[in-house]
C-alpha positions in Angstrom: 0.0 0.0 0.0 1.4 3.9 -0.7 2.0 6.1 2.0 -0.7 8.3 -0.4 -3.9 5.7 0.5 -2.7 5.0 4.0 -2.2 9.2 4.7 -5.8 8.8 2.6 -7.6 6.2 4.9 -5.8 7.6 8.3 -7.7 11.0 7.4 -11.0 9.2 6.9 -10.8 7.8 10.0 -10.1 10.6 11.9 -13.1 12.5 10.3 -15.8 10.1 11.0 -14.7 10.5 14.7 -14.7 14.2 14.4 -18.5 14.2 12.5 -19.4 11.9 15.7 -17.4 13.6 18.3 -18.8 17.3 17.4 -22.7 17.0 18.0 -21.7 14.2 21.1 -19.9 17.0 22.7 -22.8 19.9 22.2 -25.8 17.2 23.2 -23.4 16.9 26.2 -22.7 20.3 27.3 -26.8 21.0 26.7 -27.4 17.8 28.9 -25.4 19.6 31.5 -27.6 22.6 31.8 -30.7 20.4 32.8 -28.4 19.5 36.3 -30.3 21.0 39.3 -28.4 23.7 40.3 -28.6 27.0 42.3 -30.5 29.7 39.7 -30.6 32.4 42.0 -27.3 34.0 44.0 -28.4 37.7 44.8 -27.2 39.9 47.1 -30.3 40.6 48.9 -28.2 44.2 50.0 -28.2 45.0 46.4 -32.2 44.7 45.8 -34.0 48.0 46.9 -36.8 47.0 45.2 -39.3 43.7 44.7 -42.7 43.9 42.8 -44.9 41.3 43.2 -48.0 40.9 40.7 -50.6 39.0 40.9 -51.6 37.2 37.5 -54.6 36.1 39.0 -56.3 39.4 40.1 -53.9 41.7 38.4 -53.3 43.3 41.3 -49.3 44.3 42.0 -47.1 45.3 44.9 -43.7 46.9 45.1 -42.1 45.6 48.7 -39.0 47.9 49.6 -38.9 46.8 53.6 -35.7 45.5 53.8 -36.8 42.5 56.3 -38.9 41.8 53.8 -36.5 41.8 50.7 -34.2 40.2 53.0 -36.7 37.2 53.4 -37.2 36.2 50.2 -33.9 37.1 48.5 -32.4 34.6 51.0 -35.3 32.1 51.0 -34.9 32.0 46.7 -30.8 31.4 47.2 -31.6 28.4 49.3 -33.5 26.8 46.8 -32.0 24.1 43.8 -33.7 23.9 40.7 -34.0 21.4 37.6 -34.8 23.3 34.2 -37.6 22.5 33.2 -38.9 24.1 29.5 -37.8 26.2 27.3 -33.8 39.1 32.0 -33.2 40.1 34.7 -36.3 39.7 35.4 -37.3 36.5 37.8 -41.4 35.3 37.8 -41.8 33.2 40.7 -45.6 30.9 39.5 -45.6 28.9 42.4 -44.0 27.6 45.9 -41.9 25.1 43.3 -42.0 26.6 39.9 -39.9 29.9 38.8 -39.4 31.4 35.2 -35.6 32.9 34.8 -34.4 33.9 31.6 -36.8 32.2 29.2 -37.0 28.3 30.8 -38.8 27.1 33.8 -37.2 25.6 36.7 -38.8 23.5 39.2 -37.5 23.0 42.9 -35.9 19.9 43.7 -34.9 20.9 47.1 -36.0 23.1 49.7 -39.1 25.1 48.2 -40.1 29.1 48.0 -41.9 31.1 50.9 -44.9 31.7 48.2 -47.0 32.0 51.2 -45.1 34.8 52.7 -45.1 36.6 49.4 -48.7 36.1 49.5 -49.4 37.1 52.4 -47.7 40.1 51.4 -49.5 41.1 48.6 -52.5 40.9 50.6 -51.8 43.6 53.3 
C-alpha cells in the first residue's frame, strides 16, 4: 500500500470521529444545563426593590422593607432547581416553579416562601 492511501484512509478515519465527536460533545454540554443547580445568588443588600404581581387578580405590589426583601432574597438562594422548559427579570408561578431567563425551573430541594409573598400582597 502507498503512504498516499494509507495518509488517505488515516484522514477518513479521523473525520468520522470528528462528525461523531462534534454534535456528542454539544448534546453533552446542553445535557449539563438540565443538572439541578442554584438559579438564584443575589445579594439581597443590592435589591432596593421587589414587585410582586398578581396574574390572578392583576393586582401588583412593590415591597421595599428590607426585612422583607431580605426574606425572600435569601429564601430564593436556598433553593435548587431542575430546568424544566424552554432578563433580569425572575417570575416566581408557584412555591416550586420559577421562570428565569426564558425556561422554567422546578425545585428539587427546599421550596419558595410563596406564602409569605402572598401574604404580602394581601396587606
Amino acid at each position: 500500500m502507498s503512504t498516499k492511501i494509507v495518509e488517505r484512509v488515516v484522514f477518513l478515519k479521523n473525520r468520522k470521529w470528528t462528525i461523531i465527536a462534534v454534535p456528542l460533545v454539544f448534546l453533552l454540554l446542553f445535557a449539563l444545563t438540565y443538572i439541578p443547580h442554584k438559579v438564584v445568588s443575589i445579594d439581597p443588600s443590592k435589591v432596593s426593590e421587589i414587585t410582586v404581581f398578581d396574574g390572578n387578580t392583576g393586582y401588583n405590589v412593590e415591597i421595599t422593607d428590607r426585612t422583607d426583601i431580605n426574606h425572600i432574597i435569601n429564601n430564593l438562594n436556598e433553593v435548587t432547581f431542575q430546568k424544566g422548559k424552554s432578563i433580569k427579570e425572575l417570575i416566581i408561578n408557584s412555591n416550586d416553579t420559577i421562570k428565569y431567563k426564558g425556561f422554567f425551573y422546578t425545585s428539587v430541594s427546599n421550596s419558595i416562601d410563596y406564602d409569605y409573598i402572598k401574604q404580602l400582597v394581601l396587606k
